[in-house]
C-alpha positions as CSV (number, residue, x, y, z in Angstrom):
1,X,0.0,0.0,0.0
2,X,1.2,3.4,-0.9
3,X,1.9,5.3,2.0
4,X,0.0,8.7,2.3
5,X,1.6,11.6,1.7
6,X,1.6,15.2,3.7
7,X,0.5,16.9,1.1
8,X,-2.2,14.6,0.2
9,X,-3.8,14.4,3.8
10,X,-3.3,18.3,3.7
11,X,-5.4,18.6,0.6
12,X,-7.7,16.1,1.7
13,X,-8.4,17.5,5.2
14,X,-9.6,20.6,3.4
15,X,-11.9,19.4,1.6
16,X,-14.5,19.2,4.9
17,X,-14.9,22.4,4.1
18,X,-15.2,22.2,0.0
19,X,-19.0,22.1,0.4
20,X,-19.1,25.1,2.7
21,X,-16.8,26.8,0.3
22,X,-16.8,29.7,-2.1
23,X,-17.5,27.7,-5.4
24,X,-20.1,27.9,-7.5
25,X,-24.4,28.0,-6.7
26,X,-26.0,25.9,-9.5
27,X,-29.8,27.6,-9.6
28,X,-32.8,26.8,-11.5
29,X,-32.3,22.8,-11.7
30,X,-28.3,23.2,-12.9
31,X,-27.4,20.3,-10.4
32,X,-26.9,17.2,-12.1
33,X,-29.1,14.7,-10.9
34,X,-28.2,11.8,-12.9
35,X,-26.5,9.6,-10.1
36,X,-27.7,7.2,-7.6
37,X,-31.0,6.0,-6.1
38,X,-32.3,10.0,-5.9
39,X,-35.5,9.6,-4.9
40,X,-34.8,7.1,-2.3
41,X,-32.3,8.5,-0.3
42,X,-34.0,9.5,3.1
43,X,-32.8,13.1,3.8
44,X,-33.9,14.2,0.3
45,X,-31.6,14.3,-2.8
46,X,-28.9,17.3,-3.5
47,X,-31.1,18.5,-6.6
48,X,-34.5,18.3,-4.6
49,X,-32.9,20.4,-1.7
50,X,-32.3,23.3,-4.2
51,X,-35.7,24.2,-4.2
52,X,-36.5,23.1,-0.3
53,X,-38.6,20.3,-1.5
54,X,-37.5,17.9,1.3
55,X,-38.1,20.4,3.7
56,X,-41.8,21.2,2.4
57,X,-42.5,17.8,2.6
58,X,-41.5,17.4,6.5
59,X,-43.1,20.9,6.9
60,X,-46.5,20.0,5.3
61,X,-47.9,18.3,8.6
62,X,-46.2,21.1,11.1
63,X,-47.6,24.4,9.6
64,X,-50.6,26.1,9.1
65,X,-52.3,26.4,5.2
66,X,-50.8,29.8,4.7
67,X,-48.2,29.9,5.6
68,X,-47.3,26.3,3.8
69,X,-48.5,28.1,0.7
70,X,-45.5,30.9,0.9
71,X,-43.0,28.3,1.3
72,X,-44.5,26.6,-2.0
73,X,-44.4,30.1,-3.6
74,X,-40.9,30.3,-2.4
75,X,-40.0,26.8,-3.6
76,X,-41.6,28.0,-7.0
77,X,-39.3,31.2,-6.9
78,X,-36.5,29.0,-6.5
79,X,-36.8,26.8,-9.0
80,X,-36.6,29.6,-11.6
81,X,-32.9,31.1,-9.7
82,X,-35.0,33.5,-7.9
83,X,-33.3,33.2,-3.9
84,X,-33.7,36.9,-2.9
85,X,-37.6,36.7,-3.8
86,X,-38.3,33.3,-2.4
87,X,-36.7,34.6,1.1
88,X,-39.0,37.7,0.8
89,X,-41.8,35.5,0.5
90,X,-40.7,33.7,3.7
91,X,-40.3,36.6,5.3
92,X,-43.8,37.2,5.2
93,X,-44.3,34.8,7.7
94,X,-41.6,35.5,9.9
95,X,-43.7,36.2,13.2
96,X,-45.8,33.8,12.4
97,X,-47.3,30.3,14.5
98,X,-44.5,28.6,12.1
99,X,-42.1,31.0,12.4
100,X,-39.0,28.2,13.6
101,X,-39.8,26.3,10.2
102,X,-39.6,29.9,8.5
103,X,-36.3,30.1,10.2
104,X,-35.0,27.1,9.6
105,X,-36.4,27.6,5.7
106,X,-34.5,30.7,5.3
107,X,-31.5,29.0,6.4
108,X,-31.4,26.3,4.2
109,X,-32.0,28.6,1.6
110,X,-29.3,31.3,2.1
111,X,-26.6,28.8,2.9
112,X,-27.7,26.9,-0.5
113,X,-28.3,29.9,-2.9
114,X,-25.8,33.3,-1.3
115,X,-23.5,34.2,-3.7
116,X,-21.6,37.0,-1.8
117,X,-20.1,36.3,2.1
118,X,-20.0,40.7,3.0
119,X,-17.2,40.5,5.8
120,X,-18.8,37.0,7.6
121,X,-21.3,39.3,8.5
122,X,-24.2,39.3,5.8
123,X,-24.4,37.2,2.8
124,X,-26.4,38.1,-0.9
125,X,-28.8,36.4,-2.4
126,X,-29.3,36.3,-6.2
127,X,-32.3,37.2,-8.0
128,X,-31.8,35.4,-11.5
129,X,-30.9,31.8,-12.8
130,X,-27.2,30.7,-12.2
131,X,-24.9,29.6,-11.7
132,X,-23.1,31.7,-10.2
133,X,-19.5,32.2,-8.5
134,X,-19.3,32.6,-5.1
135,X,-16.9,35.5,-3.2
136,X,-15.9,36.6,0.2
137,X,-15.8,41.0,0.4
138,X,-14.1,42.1,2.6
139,X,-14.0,45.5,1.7
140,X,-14.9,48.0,4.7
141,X,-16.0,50.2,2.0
142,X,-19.0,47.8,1.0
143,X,-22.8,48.5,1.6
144,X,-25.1,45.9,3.3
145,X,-28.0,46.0,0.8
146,X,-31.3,45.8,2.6
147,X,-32.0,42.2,1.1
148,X,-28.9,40.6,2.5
149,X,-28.8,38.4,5.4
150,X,-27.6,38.1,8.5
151,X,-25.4,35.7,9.1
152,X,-25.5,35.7,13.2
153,X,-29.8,36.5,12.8
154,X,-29.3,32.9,10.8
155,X,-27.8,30.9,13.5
156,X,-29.7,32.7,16.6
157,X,-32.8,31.6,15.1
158,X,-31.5,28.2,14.9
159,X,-30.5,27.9,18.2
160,X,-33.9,29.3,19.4
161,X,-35.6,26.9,17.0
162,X,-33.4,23.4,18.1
163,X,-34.3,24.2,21.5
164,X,-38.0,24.7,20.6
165,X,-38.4,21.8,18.9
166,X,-36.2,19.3,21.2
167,X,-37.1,15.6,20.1
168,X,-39.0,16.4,16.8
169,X,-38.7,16.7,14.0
170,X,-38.1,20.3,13.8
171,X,-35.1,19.8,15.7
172,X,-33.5,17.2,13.0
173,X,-34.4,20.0,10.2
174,X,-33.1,23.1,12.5
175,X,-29.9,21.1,12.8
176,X,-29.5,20.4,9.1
177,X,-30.1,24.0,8.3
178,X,-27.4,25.3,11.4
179,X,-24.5,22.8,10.3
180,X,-24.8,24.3,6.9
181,X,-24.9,27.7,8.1
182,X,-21.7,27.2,10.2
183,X,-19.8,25.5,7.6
184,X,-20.1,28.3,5.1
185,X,-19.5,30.5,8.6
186,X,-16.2,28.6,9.2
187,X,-14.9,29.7,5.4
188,X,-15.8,32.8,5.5
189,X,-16.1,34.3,9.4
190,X,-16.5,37.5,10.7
191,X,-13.1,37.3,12.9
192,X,-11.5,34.4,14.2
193,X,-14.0,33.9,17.5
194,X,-16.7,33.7,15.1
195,X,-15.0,30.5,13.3
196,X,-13.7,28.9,16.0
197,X,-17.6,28.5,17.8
198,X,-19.1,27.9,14.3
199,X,-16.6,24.7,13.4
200,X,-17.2,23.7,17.2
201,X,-21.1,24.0,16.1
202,X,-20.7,22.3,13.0
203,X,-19.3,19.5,14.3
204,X,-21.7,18.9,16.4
205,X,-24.4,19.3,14.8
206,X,-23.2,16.7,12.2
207,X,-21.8,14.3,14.5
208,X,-25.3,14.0,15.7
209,X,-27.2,14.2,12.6
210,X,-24.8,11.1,11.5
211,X,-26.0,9.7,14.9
212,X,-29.2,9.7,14.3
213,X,-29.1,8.7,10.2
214,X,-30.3,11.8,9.2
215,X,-27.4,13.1,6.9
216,X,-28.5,14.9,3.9
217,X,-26.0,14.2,0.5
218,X,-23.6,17.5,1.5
219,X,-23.7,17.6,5.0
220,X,-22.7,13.5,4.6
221,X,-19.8,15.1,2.6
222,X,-18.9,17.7,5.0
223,X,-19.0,14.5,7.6
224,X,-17.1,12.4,5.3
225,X,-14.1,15.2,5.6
226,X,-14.3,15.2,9.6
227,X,-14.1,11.5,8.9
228,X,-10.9,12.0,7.1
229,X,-9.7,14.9,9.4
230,X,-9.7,12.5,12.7
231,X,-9.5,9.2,11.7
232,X,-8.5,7.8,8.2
233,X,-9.6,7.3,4.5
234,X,-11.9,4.2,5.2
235,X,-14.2,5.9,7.6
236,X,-14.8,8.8,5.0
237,X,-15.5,6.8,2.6
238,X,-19.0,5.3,3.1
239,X,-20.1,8.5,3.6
240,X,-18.7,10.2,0.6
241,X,-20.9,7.1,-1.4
242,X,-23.9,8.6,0.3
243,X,-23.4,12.2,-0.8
244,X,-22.9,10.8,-4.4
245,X,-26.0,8.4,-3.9
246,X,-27.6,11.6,-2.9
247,X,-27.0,13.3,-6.0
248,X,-24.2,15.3,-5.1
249,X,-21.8,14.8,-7.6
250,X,-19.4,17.8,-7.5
251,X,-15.8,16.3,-8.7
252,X,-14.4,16.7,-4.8
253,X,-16.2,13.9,-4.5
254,X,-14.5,12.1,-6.9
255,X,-11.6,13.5,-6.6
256,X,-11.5,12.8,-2.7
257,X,-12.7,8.7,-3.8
258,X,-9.3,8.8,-5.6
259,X,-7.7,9.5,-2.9
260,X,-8.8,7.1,-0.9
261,X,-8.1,4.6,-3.2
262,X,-4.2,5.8,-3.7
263,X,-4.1,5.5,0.3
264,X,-5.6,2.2,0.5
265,X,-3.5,0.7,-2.6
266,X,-6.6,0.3,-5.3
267,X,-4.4,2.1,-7.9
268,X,-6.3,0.9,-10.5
269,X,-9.6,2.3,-9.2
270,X,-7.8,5.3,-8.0
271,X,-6.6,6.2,-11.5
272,X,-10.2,5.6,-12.8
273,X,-11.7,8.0,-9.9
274,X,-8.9,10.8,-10.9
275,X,-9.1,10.8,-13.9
276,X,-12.7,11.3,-14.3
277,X,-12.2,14.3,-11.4
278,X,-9.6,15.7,-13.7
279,X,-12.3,15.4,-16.8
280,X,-14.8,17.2,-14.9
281,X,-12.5,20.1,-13.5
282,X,-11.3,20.8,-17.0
283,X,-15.4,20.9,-18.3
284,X,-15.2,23.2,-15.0
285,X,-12.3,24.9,-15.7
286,X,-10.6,25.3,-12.7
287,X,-7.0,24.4,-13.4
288,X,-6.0,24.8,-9.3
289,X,-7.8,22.0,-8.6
290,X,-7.1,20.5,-12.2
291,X,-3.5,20.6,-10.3
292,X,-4.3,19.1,-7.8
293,X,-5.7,15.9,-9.5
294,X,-3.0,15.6,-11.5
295,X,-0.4,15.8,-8.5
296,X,-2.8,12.7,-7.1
297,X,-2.4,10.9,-11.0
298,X,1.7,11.3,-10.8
299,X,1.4,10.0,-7.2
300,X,-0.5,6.8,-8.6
301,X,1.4,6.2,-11.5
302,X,4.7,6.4,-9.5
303,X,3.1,3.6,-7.0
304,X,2.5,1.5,-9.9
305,X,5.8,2.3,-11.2
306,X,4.9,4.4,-14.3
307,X,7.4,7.0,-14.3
308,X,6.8,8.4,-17.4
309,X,3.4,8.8,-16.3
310,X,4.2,9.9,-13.1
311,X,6.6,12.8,-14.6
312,X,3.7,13.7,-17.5
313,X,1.6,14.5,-14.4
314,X,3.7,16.0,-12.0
315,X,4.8,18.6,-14.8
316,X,1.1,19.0,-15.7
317,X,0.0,20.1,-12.0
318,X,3.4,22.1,-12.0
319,X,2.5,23.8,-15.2
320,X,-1.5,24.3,-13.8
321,X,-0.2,25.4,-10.5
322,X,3.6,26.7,-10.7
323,X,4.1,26.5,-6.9
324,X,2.3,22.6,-6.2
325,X,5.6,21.4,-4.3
326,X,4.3,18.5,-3.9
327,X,4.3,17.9,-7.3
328,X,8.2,19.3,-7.4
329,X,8.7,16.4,-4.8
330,X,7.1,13.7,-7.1
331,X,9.2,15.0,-9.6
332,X,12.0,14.3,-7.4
333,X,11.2,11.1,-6.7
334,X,10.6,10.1,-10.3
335,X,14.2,11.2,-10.7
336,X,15.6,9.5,-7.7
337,X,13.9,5.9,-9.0
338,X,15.5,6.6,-12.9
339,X,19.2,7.8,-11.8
340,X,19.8,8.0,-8.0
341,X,20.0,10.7,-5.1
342,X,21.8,12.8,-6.9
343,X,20.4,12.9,-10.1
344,X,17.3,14.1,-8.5
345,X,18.7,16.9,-6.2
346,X,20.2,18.4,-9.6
347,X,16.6,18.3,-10.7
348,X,14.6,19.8,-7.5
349,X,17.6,22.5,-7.4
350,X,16.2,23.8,-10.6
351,X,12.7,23.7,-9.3
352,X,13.7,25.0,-6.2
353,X,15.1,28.1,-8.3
354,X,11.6,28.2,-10.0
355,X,9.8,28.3,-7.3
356,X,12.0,31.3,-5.7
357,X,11.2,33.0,-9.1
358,X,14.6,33.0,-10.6
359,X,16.3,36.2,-11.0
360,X,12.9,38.4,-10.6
361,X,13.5,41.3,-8.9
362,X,11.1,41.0,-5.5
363,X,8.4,42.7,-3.9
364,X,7.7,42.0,-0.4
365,X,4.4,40.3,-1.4
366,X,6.6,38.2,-4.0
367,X,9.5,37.4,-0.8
368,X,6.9,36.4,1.6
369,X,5.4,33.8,-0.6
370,X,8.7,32.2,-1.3
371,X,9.1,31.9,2.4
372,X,5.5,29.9,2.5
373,X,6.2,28.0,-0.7
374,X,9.7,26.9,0.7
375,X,8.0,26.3,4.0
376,X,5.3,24.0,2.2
377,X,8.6,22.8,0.4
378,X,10.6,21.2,3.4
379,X,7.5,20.1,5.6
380,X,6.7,17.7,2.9
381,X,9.5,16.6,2.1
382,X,10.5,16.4,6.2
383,X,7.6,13.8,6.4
384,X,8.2,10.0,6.5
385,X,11.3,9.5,3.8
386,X,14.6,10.5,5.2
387,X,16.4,10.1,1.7
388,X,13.8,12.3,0.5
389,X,14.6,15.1,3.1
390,X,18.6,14.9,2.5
391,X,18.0,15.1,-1.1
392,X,16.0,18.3,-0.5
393,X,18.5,19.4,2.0
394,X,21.5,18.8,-1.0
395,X,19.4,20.7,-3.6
396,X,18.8,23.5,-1.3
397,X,22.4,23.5,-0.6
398,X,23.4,22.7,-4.4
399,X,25.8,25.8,-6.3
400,X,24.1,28.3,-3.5
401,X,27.1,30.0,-3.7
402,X,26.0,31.1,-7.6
403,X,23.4,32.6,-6.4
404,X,23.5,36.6,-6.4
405,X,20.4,37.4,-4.1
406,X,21.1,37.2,0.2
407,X,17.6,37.0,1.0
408,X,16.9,33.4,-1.3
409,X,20.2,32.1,-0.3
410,X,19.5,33.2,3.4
411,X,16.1,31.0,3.1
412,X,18.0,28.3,1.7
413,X,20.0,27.8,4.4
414,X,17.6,28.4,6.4
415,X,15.4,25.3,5.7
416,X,18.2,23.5,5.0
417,X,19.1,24.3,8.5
418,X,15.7,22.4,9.7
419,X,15.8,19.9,7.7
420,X,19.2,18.7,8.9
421,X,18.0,18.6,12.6
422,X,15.8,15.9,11.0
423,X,18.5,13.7,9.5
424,X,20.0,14.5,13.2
425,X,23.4,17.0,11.7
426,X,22.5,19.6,14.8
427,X,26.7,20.8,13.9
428,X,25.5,21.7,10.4
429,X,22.1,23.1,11.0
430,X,24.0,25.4,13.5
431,X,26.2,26.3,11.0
432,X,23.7,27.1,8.3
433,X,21.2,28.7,10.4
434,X,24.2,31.0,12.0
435,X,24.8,31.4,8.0
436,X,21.3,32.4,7.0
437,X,20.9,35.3,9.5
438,X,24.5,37.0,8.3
439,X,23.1,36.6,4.7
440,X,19.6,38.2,6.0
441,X,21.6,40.9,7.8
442,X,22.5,42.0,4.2
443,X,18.9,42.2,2.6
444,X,15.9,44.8,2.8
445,X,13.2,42.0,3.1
446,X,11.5,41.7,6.3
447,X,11.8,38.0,7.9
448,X,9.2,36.1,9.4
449,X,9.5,34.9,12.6
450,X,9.0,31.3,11.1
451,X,12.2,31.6,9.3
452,X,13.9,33.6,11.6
453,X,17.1,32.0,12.4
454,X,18.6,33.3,15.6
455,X,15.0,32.0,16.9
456,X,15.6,28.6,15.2
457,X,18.8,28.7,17.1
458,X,17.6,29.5,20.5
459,X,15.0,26.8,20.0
460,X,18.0,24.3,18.8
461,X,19.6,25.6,22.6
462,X,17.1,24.3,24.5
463,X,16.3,20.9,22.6
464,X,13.9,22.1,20.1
């Protein structure tokens, strides 16, 4: 079995969040609903939910005549992309008897239809067919509209309605409606006390709602990534096969499948998952997450051995993505299985001077991603293969002294500093860290205090 790489888990761990992120709202029936038993899946299917028809029918029996009637005209409104007129029509019967399943209705349909996250504050509804991409503004300068929403009026309604309707069926809707307010919450937060208590919510709320079987196809998704997050591939996966079964067939779900596979050793069924995730993200067009699919394909093929289809791959996700270092590492390693150690720090050298942008003249925006990049660089490649980290180590260290700029060649010491407290040289990583700080004494660019290396030394001091 192929064993899982950092980057991978890293990518994968995110991805609890993918449904609850800023991509795209499909409106007016633009979901594919061409997978799976649909109609039979309990909570309701992904393309039924875009118009609250689960919902309505749990509602039906719980709410008077008219004020079931407004949420049909609101279904009706969205069915034809119209979000901001079918929550006006709810809002009609805000004070009313039924005015926790208005709550919880309005809910479900902001966090399924905004298109604009105003400073974690307020979200925007559209008022026309889709799709249509989704932001986060965080522009002080922006006006709340009087149609936008409030984000905390969301979830305090919620609250109010859960405890309202403790044991019923209200509650199981209330909860559905809360986890996927928090999740879009967590991705897009008003400050950082605001996402902390909504992924403590979220969690919660869908840890019960898996409890108790009532899971609808993307809050099974969102589950399947705490699944991932906290315990391993295997326990995702039966949910991710529910949110598909559900209808929700966004290529995360594929792509996440994949995965799974690669972790567990199915290549063959791995490669079949990625590349119909890589299909769909080019129909998409998204090449960052085109990238990242075919970083997962190189990883595959060089399981099964296939270097050439491993390096096709790899340079693919590096030409989608210019600064995928874990595609630089496959790469490497594709290298390192053709012609040895050394052969393959010759080749990350190169891409390590890519990815420091060459000879560019820098901005401090342009030095401070460098430091991330190299960062992201030497954490993957410090994971589980110590020939990989002392061949990163050699290219970082490899012809540095050609190199004209103090600030790169202070980084690269720098990391090459940490990673050779991991292959256990403390005598060098003293000596380059010591290095790196004169070399930083002689550039403009302000250092982090993660790549700071009078801190790394103090740290080395006292044991690290």
């Amino acid at each position: 079995m192929p064993a899982p790489k950092t980057w991978l888990a890293s990518l994968l761990s995110a991805a609890l969040l993918a449904s609850a992120g800023l991509g795209v709202v499909a409106s007016g029936g633009c979901i594919n609903a061409s997978l799976g038993r649909q109609s039979e899946v309990p909570m309701g299917s992904w393309p039924a939910w875009q118009d609250l028809s689960p919902l309505l029918e749990v509602a039906k029996s719980h709410v008077d005549g008219p004020t079931f009637e407004l949420m049909k005209q609101a279904s009706t409104l969205l069915a034809e992309g119209k979000a901001r007129s079918a929550d006006r029509e709810l809002a009609r019967a805000a004070s009313s008897s039924a005015h926790h399943w208005i709550a919880v209705a309005r809910a479900d349909l902001a966090a399924l239809h905004f298109t604009t996250c105003i400073r974690g504050v307020a979200w925007r509804l559209p008022d026309e067919p889709g799709p249509h991409p989704r932001g986060v503004d965080y522009d002080p300068a922006t006006k709340i509209d009087p149609g936008d929403l409030s984000v905390e009026a969301l979830l305090t309604n919620l609250d109010v309605a859960i405890e309202a309707g403790a044991g019923t069926s209200l509650e199981t809707q209330a909860r559905i409606a809360r986890a996927r307010v928090a999740g879009f919450t967590v991705s897009c937060p008003a400050n950082p006390e605001v996402e902390s208590r909504a992924n403590a919510v979220v969690k919660d709320d869908l840890a019960t709602l898996a409890a108790e079987r009532h899971l609808t196809p993307d809050l099974a998704y969102m589950w399947a990534g705490f699944q991932l997050q906290a315990y391993s591939g295997a326990a995702a996966r039966p949910f991710l096969l529910d949110a598909l079964e559900g209808g929700f067939d966004d290529p995360s779900v594929t792509y996440m499948l994949a995965a799974i596979a690669y972790e567990q050793g199915e290549l063959d069924e791995a490669e079949t998952l990625a590349a119909d995730a890589a299909a769909r993200y080019v129909e998409l067009g998204d090449p960052a997450q085109q990238a990242q699919v075919a970083a997962l394909r190189g990883e595959i093929a060089l399981a099964a051995a296939r270097l050439d289809d491993a390096e096709q791959q790899f340079e693919l996700a590096l030409e989608l993505l210019p600064s995928h270092t874990g595609a630089m590492l496959g790469i490497t390693e594709v290298e390192r299985d053709r012609q040895g150690p050394l052969i393959a720090a010759e080749r990350l050298t190169e891409l390590i001077r890519q990815l420091t942008r060459g000879d560019a003249e820098l901005d401090e925006r342009a030095a401070l991603e460098i430091v991330d990049e190299l960062e992201s660089l030497v954490i993957l490649a410090n994971a589980d293969d110590l020939e990989l980290a002392q061949i990163t180590r050699d290219a970082l260290l490899f012809e540095i002294d050609l190199e004209p700029d103090p600030f790169r060649r202070g980084l690269r010491y720098f990391y090459a500093a940490a990673l050779e407290v991991r292959l256990g040289d403390y005598d060098s990583a003293r000596g380059h860290a010591a290095t790196a700080g004169v070399e930083f004494d002689d550039t403009w660019v302000p250092i982090p205090a993660k790549a700071d290396p009078r801190a790394f030394l103090d740290r080395m001091s006292e044991g690290l």
